[in-house]
N, C-alpha and C positions, 0 to 999 in steps of 0.2 A: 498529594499522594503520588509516590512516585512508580511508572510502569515500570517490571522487570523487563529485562529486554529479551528473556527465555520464554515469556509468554506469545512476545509479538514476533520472532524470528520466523516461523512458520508462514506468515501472511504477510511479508515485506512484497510478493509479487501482487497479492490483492490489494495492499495500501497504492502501491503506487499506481495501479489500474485504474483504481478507483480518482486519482490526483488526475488522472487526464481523458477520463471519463467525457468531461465538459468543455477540454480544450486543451491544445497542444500545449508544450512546459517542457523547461530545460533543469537540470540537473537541482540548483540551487533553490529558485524558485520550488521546488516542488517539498526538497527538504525544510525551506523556510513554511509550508504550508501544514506537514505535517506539524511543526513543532509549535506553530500559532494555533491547530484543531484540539492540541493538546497542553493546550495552557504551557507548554515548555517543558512537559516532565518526561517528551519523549523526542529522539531524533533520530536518523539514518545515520549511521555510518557512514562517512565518504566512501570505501571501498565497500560495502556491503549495496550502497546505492548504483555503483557504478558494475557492479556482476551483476548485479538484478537486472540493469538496462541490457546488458551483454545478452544475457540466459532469455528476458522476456525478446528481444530483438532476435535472437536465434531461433527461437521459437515460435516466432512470426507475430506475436501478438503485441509488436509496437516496431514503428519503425522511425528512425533515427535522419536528420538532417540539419545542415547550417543555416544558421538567421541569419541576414542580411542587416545588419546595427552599424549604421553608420559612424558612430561612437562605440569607444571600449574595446573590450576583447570578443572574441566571434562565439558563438553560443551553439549548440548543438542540443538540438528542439527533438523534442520524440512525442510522438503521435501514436493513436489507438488504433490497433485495424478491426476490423469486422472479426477476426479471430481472436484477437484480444479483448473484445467488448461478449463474447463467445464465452471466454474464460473467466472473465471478469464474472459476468451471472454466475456461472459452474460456481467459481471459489467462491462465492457469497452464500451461495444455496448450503454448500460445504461447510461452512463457517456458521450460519445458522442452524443447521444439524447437530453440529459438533458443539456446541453454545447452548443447544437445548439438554443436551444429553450430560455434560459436564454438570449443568445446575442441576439435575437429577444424581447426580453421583455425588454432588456436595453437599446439599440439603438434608438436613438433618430430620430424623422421623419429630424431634419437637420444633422444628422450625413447619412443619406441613403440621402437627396441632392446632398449631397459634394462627392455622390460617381461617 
């Protein structure tokens, strides 16, 4: 099944909140995360991933620094703050709200029969 990408555009700052929730991640690594949670039917945008980092780091709710990789090319690591793990809850509680009330807008009065 394939996700539209006009469902999930709204919650691209909760997905990726939620990707470093449990631990810092750089840019690729985290797009490779998404798309492995979702069997492959869904990925970031290169430039839709790299505003979001912009927009969440401006807005204080991640902050941004370079890895120290003694091999390869240098990595720029983003971290959760206290106001990002802040907003992180908000958009879930959001998210589950808006999740409850849609399945009520969708539901059909014979699908609440059958129940």
């Amino acid at each position: 099944m394939s996700i539209t990408s006009d469902l999930i555009r709204g919650h691209t700052d909760t997905i990726i909140l939620a990707r470093l929730v449990d631990a810092d991640n750089y840019g690729y690594e985290i797009n490779k995360s998404i798309q492995q949670r979702t069997n492959g039917n869904y990925e970031l945008k290169e430039a839709t991933l790299y505003t979001a980092f912009r927009r969440l780091e401006e807005g204080g709710n991640i902050v941004s620094y370079w890895g120290d990789e003694q091999t390869g090319a240098r990595r720029r690591y983003y971290k959760i703050t206290d106001t990002g793990r802040e907003t992180y809850h908000r958009l879930i509680g959001e998210w589950k709200s808006a999740k409850e009330m849609i399945d009520k807008l969708i539901e059909t009065e014979k699908m609440e029969d059958k129940k």
